[in-house]
C-alpha positions as CSV (number, residue, x, y, z in Angstrom):
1,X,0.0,0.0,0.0
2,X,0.9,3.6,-0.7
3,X,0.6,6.2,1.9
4,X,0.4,10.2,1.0
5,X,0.4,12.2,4.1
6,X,-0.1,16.1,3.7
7,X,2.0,17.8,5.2
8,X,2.3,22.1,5.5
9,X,4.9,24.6,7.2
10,X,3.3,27.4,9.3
11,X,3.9,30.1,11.4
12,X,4.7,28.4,15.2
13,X,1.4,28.6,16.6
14,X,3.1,29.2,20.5
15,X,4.0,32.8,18.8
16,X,2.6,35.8,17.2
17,X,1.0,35.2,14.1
18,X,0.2,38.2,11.8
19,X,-1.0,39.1,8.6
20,X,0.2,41.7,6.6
21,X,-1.9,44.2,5.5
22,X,-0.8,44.9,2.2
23,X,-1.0,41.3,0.6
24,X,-3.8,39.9,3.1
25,X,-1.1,37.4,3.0
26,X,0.2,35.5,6.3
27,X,3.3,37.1,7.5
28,X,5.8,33.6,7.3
29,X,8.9,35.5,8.2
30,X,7.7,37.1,11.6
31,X,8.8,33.9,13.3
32,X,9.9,30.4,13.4
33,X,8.2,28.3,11.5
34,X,7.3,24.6,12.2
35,X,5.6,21.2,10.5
36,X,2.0,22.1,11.3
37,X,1.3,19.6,14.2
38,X,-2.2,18.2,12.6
39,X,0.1,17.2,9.7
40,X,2.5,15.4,11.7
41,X,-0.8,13.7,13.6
42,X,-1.8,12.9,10.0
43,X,1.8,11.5,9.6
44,X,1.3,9.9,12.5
45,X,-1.6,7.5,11.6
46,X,0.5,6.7,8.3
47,X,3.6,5.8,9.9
48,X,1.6,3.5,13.0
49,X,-0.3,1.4,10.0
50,X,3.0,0.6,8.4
51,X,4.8,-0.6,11.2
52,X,2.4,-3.4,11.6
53,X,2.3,-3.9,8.0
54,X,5.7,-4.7,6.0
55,X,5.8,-3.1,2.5
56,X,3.6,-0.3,3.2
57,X,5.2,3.1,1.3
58,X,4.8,6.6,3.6
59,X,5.3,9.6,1.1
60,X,5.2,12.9,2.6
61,X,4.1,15.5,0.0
62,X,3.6,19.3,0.7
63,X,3.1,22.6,-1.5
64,X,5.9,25.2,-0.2
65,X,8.6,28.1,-1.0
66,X,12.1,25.7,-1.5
67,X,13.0,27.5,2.2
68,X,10.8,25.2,3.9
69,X,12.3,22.3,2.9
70,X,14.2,21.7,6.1
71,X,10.8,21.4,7.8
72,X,9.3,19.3,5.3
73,X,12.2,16.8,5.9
74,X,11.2,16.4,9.6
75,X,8.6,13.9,7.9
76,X,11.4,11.4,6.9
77,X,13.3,12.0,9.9
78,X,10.4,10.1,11.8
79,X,9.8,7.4,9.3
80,X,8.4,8.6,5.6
81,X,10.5,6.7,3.1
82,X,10.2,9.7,0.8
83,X,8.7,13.2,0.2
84,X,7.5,15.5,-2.4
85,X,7.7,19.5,-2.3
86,X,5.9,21.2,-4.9
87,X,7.6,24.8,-5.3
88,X,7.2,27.4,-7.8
89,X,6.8,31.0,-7.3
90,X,3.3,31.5,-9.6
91,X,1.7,29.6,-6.0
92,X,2.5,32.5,-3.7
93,X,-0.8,33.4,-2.4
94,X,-2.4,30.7,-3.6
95,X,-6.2,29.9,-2.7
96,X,-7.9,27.1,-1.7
97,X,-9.1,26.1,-5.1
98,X,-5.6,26.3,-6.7
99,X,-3.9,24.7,-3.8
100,X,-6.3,21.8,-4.1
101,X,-5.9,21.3,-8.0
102,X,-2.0,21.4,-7.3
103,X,-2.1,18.9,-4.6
104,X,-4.0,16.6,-6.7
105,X,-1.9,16.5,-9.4
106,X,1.1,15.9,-7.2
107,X,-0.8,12.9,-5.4
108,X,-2.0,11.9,-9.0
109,X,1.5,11.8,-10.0
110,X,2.8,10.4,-7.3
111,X,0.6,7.7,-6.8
112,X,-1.4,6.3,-4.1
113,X,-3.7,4.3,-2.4
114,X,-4.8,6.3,0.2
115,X,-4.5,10.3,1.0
116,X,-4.2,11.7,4.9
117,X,-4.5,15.1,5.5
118,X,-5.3,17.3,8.7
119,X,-9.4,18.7,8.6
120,X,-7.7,21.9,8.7
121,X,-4.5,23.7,9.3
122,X,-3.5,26.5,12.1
123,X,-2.6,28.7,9.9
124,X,-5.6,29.2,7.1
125,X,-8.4,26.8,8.8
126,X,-10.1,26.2,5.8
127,X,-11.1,22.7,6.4
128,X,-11.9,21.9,3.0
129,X,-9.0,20.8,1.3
130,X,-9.5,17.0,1.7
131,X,-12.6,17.0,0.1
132,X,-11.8,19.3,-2.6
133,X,-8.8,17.3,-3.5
134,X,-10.6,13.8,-3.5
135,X,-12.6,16.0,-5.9
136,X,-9.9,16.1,-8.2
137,X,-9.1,12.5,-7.8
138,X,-12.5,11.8,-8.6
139,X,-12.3,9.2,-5.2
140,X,-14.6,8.8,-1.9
141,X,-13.5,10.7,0.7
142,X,-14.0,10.5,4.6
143,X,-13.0,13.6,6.9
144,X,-12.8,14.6,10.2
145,X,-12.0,11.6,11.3
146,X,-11.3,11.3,15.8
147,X,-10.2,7.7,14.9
148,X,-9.0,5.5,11.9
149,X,-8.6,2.2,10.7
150,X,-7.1,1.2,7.8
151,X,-7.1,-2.4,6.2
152,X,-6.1,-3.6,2.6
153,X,-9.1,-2.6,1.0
154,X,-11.0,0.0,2.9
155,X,-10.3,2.9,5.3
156,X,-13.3,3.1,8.1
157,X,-13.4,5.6,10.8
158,X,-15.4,7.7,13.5
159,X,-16.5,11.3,12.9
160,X,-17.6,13.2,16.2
161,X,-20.8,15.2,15.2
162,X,-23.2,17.7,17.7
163,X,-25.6,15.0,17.5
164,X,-23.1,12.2,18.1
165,X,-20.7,9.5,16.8
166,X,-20.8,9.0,13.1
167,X,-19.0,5.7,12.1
168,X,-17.5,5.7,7.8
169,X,-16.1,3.6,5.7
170,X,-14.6,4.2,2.2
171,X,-13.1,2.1,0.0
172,X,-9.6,2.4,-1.5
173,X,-8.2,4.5,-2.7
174,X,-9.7,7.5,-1.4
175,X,-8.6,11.0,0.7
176,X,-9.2,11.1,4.8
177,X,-8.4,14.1,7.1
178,X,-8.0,13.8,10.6
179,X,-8.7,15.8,13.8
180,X,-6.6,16.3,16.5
181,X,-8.4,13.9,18.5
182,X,-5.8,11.6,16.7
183,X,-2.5,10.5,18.9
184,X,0.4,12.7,19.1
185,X,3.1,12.4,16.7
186,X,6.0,10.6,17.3
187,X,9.5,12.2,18.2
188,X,12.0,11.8,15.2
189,X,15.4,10.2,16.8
190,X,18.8,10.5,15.7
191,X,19.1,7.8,13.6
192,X,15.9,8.8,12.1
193,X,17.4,12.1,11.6
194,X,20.6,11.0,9.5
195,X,18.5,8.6,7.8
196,X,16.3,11.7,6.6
197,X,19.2,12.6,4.1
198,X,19.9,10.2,2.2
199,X,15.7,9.3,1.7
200,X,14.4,10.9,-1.8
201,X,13.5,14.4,-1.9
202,X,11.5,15.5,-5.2
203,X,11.0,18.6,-5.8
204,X,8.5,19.9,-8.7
205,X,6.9,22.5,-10.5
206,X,3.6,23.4,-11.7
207,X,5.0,22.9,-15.4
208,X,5.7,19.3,-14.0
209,X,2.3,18.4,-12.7
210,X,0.9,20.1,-15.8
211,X,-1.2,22.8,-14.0
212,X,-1.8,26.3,-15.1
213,X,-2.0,29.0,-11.9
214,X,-3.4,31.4,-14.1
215,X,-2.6,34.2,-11.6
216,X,-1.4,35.9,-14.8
217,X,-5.2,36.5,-16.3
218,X,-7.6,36.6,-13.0
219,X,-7.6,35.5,-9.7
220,X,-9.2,33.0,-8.4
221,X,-9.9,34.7,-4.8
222,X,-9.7,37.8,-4.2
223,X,-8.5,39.9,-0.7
224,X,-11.1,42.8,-0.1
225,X,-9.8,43.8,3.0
226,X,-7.6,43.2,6.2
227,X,-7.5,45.2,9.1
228,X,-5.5,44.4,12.5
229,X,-7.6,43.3,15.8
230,X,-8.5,45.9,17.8
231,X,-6.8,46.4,21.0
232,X,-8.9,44.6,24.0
233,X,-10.4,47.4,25.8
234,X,-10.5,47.3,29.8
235,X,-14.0,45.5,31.4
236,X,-16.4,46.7,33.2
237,X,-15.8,46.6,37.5
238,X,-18.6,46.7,39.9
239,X,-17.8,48.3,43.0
240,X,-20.0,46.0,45.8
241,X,-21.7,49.4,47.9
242,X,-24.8,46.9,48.7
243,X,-26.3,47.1,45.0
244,X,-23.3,45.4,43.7
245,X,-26.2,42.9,42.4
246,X,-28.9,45.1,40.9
247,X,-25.7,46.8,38.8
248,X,-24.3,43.2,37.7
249,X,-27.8,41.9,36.3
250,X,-28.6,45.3,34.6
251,X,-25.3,45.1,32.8
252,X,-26.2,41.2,31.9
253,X,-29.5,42.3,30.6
254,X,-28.3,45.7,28.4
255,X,-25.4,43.3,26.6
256,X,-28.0,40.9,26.2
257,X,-26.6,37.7,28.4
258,X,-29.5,37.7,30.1
């Protein structure tokens, strides 16, 4: 079986994370930057099924600037046999809907039984690109998945819903993402480490997959406006001089928590 995890560099989510307010475009160089930890989760799954199952190929793949690929080889380091960065500069700002159709064809090309993908990441929370790209690959897909099982022919797994527990199953191949309600990720060790460079690294272009950005005619999505959060103001303090609770239910009732 072949494995494609998704995988994504993003702004360390324990810092500030900013947007700039020229390009509406997330500000990538205000901070370290780290393998997105619903990807590694996602990695994660991949990695646990093929250590109780011999012959079972892990590809990490991921759509970045060639400076992330230091992060993107944390994925071999704790056990992918090989990954795939698609880079070219036409995908800077890329939306959703191109994002997708790039992935696809990289996973297309690639090959693959099965897809695994985060429901969203920290830094755009879309939550849609699993579906969109088993879309593309014209295969059933399952998402949000709080557990997974995999088997030779089938993926199966439980969804977590406001109403309750929602058990899938898809058949292979097909695309699942995965919440966080997955185990943590592994630690990558030092002989994972020096094994990392000397797995295969591909890197490819949009002229490879044979996709057209077409940022050059119209966009796709466009940024209307982007303003930075307002300051948070002081509350409000009731002073207890015996009417502490006639004050406390008449603010409750004029900001309508009442």
């Amino acid at each position: 079986m072949k494995i494609v995890v998704l995988v994504k560099e993003v702004p360390d989510t324990y810092g500030d994370r900013k947007l700039n307010l020229e390009t509406g475009l997330a500000d990538r160089d205000a901070g370290e930057r780290v393998l997105d930890e619903i990807g590694e989760r996602s990695l994660e799954v991949a990695l646990s099924y093929a250590d109780k199952n011999p012959g079972t190929e892990v590809v990490v793949l991921s759509m970045a600037p060639e400076a992330s690929t230091a992060t993107i080889r944390k994925g071999l380091a704790m056990g992918a046999a090989s990954a795939v960065q698609v880079v070219d500069d036409a995908l800077a700002g890329a939306d959703l809907g191109l994002t997708a159709e790039v992935l696809a064809a990289a996973v297309k090309r690639a090959g693959f039984d099965l897809v695994i993908t985060g429901n969203q990441s920290t830094d755009g929370s879309g939550g849609v690109i699993g579906a969109m790209i088993a879309e593309h690959l014209n295969v059933p897909h399952a998402t949000a998945l709080a557990a997974v099982e995999i088997s030779a022919d089938s993926v199966s797994g439980t969804r977590v819903t406001d109403a309750g527990n929602a058990r899938v199953t898809a058949p292979l191949p097909a695309v699942i993402s995965v919440t966080e309600a997955l185990p943590d990720a592994r630690f990558p060790n030092f002989k994972g480490i020096m094994a990392a460079k000397k797995k295969p690294f591909e890197t490819v272009s949009l002229a490879d997959l044979g996709v057209d950005a077409g940022v050059d005619t119209v966009a796709r999505s466009i940024m209307t406006a982007v303003s930075e959060k307002p300051p948070r103001s002081a509350g409000v303090k009731i002073t207890d001089e015996g009417d502490a609770g006639e004050k406390l239910a008449a603010f409750l009732i004029e900001n309508r928590l009442a």
